[in-house]
N, C-alpha and C positions, 0 to 999 in steps of 0.2 A: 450285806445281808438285809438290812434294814427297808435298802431302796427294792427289792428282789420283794416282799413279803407287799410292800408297798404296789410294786407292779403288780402282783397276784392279785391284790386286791380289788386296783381298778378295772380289772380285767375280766371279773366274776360279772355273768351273764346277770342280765335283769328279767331277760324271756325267757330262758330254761333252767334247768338247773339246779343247785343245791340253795343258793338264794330265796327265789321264789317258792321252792318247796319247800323249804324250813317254812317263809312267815307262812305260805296257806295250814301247813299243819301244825302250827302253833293255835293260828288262829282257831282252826278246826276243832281243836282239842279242849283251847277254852271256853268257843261257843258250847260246844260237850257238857262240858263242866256245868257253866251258868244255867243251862235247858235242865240239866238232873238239877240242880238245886232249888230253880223253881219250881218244879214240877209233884219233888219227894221233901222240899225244904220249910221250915214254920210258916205258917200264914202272917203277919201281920194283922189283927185283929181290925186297927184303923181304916183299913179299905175291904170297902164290902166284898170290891172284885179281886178275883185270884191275879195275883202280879204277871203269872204267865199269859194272863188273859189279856190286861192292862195293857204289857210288852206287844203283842201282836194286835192290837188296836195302832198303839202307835206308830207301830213300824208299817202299819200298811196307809195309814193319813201320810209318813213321813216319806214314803217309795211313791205314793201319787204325786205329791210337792216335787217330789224330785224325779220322777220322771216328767212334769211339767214342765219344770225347769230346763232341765238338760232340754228337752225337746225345744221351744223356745228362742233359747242359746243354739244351740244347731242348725235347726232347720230355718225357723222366721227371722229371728236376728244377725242369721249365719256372722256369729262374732268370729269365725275362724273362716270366713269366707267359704266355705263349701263345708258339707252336711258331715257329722263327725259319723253316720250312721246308726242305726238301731242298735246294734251290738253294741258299742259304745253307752250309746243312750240308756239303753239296760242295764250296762255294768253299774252306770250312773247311777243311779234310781235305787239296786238292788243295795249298793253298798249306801245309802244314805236310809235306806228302810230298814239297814242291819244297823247302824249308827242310832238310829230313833229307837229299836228294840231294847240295846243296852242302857242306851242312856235313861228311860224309862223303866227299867229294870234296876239299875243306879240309885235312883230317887228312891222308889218301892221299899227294895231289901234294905236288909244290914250285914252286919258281918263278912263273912270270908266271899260271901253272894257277889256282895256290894264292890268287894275290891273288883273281883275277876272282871264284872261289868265294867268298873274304868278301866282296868287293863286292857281291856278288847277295844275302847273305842280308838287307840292309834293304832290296834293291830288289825284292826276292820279297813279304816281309812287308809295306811301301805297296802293291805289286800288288796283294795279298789283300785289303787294308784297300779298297781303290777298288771290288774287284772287288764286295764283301759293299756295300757304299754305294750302289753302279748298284742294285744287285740291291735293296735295301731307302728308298733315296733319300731315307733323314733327310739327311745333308751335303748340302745342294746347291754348296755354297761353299766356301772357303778360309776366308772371315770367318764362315761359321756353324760354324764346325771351333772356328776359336780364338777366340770368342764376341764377333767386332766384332757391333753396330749400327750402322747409317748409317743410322736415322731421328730425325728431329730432333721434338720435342716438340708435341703439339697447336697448346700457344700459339704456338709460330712461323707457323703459322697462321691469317688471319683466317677464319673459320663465320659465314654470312649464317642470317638466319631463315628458314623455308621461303617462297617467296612468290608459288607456285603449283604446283598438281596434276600428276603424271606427265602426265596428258593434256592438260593446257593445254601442259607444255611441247613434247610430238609435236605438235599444230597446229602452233604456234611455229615448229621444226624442219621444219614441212611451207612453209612462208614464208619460210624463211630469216631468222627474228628471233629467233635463240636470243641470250642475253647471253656476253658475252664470257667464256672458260673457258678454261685448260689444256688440251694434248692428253691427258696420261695424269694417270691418278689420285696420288693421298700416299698411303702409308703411315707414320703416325704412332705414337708413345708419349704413353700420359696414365696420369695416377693416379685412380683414379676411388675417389669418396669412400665411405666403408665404413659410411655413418652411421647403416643401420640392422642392418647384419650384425656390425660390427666386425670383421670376416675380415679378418688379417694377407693381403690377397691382392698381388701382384706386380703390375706396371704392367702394363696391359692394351694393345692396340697397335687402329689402328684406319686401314682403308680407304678413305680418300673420291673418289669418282670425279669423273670433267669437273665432272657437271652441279653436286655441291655445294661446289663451289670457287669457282663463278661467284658475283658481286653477289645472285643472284636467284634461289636452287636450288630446284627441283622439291622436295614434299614424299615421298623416299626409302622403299623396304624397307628391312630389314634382316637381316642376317643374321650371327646373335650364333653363333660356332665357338667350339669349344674342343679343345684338343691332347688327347693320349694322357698317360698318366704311368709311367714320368717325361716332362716335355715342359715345352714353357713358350709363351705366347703369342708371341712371335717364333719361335719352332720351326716353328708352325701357319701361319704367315707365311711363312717363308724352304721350309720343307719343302713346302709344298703348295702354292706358284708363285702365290700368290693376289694378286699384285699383278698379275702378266702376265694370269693367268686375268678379273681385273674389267679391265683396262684392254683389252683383247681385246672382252672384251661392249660395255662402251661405245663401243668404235671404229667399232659397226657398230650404234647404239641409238645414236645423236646424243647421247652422253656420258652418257647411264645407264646406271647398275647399284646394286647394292644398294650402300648402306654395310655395310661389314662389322668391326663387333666382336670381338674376341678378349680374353675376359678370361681372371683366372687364376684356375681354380677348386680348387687344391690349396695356394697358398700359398709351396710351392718342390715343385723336381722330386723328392725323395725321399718326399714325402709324399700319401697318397692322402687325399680330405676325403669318397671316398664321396658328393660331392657333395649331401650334405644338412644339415640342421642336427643335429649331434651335439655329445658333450661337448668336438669335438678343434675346433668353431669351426664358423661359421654359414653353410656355401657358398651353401645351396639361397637363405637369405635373399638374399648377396650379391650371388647370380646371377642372379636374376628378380625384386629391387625394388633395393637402389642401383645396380645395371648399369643395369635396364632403366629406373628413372625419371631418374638422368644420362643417359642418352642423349635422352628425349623432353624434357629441358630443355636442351641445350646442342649440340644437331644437327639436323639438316631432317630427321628423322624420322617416318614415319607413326605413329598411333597405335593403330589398329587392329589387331588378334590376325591377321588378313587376309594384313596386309603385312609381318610378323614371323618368321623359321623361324629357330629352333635349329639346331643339330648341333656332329658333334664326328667323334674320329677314333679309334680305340680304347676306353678308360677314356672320353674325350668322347665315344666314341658311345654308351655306356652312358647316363654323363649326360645327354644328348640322351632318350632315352626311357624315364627317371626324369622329369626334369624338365618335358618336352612335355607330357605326358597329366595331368600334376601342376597345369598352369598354362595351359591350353584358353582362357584370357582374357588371357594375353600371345600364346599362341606359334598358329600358325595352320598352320604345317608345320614336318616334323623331319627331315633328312638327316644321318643314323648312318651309319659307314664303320665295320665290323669290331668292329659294338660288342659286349660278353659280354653275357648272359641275367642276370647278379642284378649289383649292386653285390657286386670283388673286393679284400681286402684279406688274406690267412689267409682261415681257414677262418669259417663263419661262426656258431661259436660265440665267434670270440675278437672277431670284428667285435661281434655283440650285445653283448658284454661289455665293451669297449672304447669301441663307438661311443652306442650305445642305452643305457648305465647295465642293461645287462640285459632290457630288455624285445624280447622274439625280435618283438612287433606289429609295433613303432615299423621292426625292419631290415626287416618281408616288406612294409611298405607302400611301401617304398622299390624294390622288385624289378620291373622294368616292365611285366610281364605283371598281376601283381595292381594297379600303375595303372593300366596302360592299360579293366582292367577295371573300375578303381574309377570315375575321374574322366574318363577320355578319352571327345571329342566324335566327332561324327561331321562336326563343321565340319570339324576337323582332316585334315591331309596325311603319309601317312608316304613319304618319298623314302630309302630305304638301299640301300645296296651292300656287297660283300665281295668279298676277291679270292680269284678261282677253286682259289688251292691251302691258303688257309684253311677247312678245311672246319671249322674250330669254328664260326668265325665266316658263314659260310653258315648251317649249324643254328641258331642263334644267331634271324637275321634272319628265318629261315624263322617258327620259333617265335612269334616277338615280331608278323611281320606279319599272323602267324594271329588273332593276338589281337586285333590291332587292327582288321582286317577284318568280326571279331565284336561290335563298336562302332559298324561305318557309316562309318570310316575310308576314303577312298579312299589304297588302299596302291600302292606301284611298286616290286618286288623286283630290282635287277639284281647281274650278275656280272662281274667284269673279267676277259676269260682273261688268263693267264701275270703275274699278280700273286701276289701274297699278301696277309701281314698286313704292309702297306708304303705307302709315302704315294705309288706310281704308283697305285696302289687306289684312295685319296682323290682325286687330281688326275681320275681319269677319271668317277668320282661324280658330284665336284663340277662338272665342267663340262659334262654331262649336267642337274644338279641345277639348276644358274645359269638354263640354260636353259630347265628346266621351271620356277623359282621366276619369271624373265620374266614369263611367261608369266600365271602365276598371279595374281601384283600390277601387268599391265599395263604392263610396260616394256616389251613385245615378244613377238611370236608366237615359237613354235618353229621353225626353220628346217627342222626335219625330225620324223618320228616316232621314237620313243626307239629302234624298233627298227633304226632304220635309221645309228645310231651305231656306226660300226667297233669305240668301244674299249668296250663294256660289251653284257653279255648280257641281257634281257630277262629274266628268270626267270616273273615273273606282274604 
């Protein structure tokens, strides 16, 4: 019972819900409160000016400071390495000028005023914190705040061997003789072994729908994601809805959808690996030969470059189109969400110097326009997106699909309005993407033309 009330718990949304609308309308209520009390409440004699007067001097010195700041911190110091957006910025600013109100109102009043104002300054500052969360949609959770997992280990368990074709099992499925299966998919943890990279990499987490839970699984896509950095592969997981998102496809595909992989291709969140083989450890090895030949030993996985797409979400969607046009004999399509134009760490004199022992070849071969032109097929599929008010990251795509386009590449450029650089960006991609990768490996037609998807724009 105990552990049940416990799962409930971490399980309560941070974006929607009864969480976030309890603290806004708490909040709501007491800013209520404190505005009637200034307004209808004793004067204090000591100060010439009316308190409420006071309060809204301060809070607008205190919303300029902080919209300085935030601004600052995003755009010229980019301490987060790309711009957290205006929306953000704003939520910034608004909740630090609601913060200055009270606490200014604090000082002023007394009495039962007095309390309500310190009351409100932690219920201002969780406001802001939810408010900047909706807006950016890393937390989804309670438990991905205070870093629960509720998934339980590969081995718990049983993976049958493949033991027949997507299209055997849709006849199947047309007869009503599919074998016995789950409604919704696992999301797993496994350690996947390092035995040709040696990459200290993080437990990797891993998707498996209806159909490869059954006795008797279809031989699968797949589709190997990777987080942003900092990020980690249950971030990629819990942030980008992708248990709902594959268990959603399968619900209406007689229990397929791709397995999907999340490895970790930095090692821990503080650290960038540039995702290739440098002096700081072996990513690029990790990620396209022990990733990808543990999976084709120990999963109902296709084998074919066909039935394979990469992608990622930030710094992973960089990696994604490093890695794709690097490896045209694993990956067969790349869906990048908001990825940068070169591998970013510093500038990229101190990366050569750092990563490459010096050699400027070894980082520009790394840069995915000079792949894409190097080695990339024209088998290959570029599927990317970015959200509408990332306009780095739009340039970025544009650039990148230019290039790939000059290969033979069939490219698909879309846009998400009223995102950013945020994982609502990713979730609308990827479920556009899922769609179109269906499609492509035969687990189902498209139910509609991309253009005709509410949450993403078309671009080319």
């Amino acid at each position: 019972m105990r552990n049940s009330v416990w799962k409930t718990l971490m399980e309560l949304s941070l974006i929607r819900g009864i969480v976030p609308q309890t603290v806004f309308g708490v909040t709501a209520v007491a800013a209520l409160v404190l505005l009637i009390g200034l307004v209808v409440g004793k004067r204090n004699r000591a100060h010439r000016m009316h308190p409420l007067i006071v309060s809204l001097i301060v809070a607008v010195a205190a919303g300029a400071v902080g919209l300085l700041a935030a601004w600052l911190v995003s755009d010229v110091f980019m301490a987060f390495e790309v711009s957290l957006g205006w929306p953000v910025i704003f939520t910034i600013a608004g909740g630090i000028a609601a913060v200055g109100f009270v606490i200014a109102a604090a000082v002023i009043v007394q009495g039962l005023r007095r309390v309500v104002a310190i009351i409100l300054v932690p219920l201002i500052l969780v406001s802001t914190a939810l408010g900047v969360d909706s807006i950016y949609g890393e937390y989804q959770t309670i438990g991905n705040l205070v870093g629960y997992s509720p998934y339980a280990s590969l081995s718990s368990v049983k993976v049958h061997e493949s033991a027949m074709s997507v299209d055997q099992w849709r006849k199947r499925a047309q007869r009503n003789d599919l074998p016995d299966m789950p409604q919704t998919g696992k999301v797993l943890t496994v350690t996947i072994p390092n035995t040709k990279s040696n990459f200290a990499a993080r437990p990797a987490m891993i998707y498996l729908p209806p159909a490869a839970l059954s006795e008797m699984p279809p031989t699968l896509p797949v589709m190997e994601l990777m987080a942003g950095q900092p990020g980690s592969p249950s971030r990629l997981i819990d942030a980008g809805n992708i248990a709902a998102m594959m268990d959603s496809y399968a619900a209406k595909h007689d229990g397929l959808a791709p397995i999907v992989i999340v490895p970790d291709q930095n090692g821990e969140a503080s650290h960038n690996s540039l995702c290739a083989d440098t002096t700081q450890g072996n990513a690029e090895t990790y990620l396209t030969k022990d990733v990808v030949v543990w999976a084709k030993r120990n999963l109902p996985v296709a084998k074919s470059a066909k039935m394979w797409a990469i992608g990622g979400f930030s710094q992973g969607g960089t990696c994604t189109t490093q890695l794709g046009p690097r490896h045209p004999e694993l990956y067969g399509a790349m869906l990048p969400v908001d990825g940068e134009l070169k591998p970013t760490n510093g500038t990229v004199a101190k990366m050569v110097k750092e990563y490459f022992a010096g050699d400027q070849s070894a980082y520009d071969a790394q840069v995915p326009v000079n792949v894409i032109a190097a080695t990339g097929s024209s088998d290959q599929a570029l599927f990317s997106g970015a959200g509408e008010r990332d306009k780095e990251s739009i340039h970025n795509m544009r650039l990148i699909a230019q290039a790939a386009r000059k290969v033979g590449m069939d490219v698909t450029e879309l846009v998400v309005p009223d995102t950013g650089h945020d994982w609502h960006a990713v979730q609308a991609v990827w479920r556009a993407g899922l769609d179109w990768f269906g499609e492509r490996t035969g687990l189902g037609e498209m139910p509609q033309p991309l253009k005709d998807y509410n949450q993403v724009e078309v671009l080319q």
